[in-house]
KEMI-621946 format. One record per residue (C-alpha): y, z negated, x; residue in three letters. Coordinates in pm, 1 decimal. Layout:
N
MARRO        Y        Z        X residuo
MARRO        Y        Z        X     Ala
...
//
This chain:
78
MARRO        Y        Z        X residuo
MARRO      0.0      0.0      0.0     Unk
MARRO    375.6    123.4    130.6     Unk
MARRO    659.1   -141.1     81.5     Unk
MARRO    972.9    -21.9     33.1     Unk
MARRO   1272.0   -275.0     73.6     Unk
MARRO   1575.3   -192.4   -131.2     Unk
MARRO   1915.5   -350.7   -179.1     Unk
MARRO   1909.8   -614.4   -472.7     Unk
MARRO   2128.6   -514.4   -701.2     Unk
MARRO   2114.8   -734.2  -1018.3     Unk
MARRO   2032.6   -559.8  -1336.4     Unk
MARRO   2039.6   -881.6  -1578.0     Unk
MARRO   2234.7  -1178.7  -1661.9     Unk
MARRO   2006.3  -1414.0  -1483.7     Unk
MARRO   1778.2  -1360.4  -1235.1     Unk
MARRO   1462.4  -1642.7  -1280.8     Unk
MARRO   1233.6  -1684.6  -1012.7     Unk
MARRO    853.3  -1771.3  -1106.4     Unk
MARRO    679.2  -1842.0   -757.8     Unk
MARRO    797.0  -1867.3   -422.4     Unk
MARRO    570.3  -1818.5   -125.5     Unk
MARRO    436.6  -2081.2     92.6     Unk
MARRO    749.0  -2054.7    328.7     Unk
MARRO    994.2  -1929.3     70.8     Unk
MARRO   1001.4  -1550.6    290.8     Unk
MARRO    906.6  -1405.2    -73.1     Unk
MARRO   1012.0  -1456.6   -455.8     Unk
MARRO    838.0  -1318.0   -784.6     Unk
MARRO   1152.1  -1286.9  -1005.6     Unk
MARRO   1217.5  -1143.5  -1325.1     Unk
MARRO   1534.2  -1001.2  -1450.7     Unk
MARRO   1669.3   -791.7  -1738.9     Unk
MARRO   1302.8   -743.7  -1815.5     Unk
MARRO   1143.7   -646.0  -1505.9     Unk
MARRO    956.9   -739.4  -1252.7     Unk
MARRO    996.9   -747.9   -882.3     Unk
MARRO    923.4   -942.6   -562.6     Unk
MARRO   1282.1  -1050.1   -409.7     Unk
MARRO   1395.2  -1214.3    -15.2     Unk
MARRO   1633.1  -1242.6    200.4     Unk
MARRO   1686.7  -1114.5    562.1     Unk
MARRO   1998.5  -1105.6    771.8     Unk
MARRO   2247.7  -1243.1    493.7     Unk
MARRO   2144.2  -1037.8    227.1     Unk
MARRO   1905.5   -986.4    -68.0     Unk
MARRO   1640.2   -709.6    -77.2     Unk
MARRO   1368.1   -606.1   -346.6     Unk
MARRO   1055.5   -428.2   -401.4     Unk
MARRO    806.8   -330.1   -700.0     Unk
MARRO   1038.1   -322.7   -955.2     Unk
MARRO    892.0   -225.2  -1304.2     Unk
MARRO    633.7   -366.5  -1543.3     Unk
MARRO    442.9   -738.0  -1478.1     Unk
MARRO    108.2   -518.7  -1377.1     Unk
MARRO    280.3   -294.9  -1127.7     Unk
MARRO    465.7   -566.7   -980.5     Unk
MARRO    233.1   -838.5   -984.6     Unk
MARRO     19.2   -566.4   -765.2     Unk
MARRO    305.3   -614.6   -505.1     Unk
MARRO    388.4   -951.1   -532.3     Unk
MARRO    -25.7  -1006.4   -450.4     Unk
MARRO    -78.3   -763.4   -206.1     Unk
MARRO    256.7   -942.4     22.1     Unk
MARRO     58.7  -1261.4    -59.9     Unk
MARRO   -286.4  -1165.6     65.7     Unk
MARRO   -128.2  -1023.9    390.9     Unk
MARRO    181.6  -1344.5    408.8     Unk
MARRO    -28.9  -1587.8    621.2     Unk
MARRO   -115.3  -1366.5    898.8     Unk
MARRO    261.6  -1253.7    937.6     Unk
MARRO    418.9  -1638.6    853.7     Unk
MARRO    525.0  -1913.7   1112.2     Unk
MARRO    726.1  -2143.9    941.5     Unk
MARRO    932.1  -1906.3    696.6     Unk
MARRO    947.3  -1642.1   1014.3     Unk
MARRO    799.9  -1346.0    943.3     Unk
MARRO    674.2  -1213.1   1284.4     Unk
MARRO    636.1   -824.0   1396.9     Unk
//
């Protein structure tokens, strides 16, 4: 699976976040009614799998599975 970062760009009037990973790298959010996996590098928000829960959720797991080989305390290494 290809992730593609974008700029966050909020498309609601609140933006609720549902999980947080185990170092707070990644968020699952939902907004305006969407879907999408939200974090923050270098003083700004990015996003990825926007779109319906399924699609998404696909995302959000698939950064999961691969999170704790790439984590050192809320670093995410090369």
């Amino acid at each position: 699976m290809t992730i593609k970062w974008e700029p966050h760009h909020a498309r609601g009037s609140q933006t609720r976040v549902h999980e947080t990973s185990c170092c707070g790298a990644y968020e699952w959010c939902a907004e305006g009614g969407q879907y999408f996996v939200l974090r923050h590098v270098a003083g700004r928000w990015e996003e990825t799998g926007r779109g319906v829960y399924a699609a998404a959720r696909q995302v959000w797991d698939h950064l999961l599975a691969r999170h704790p080989q790439r984590c050192r305390r809320g670093k995410l290494l090369a």
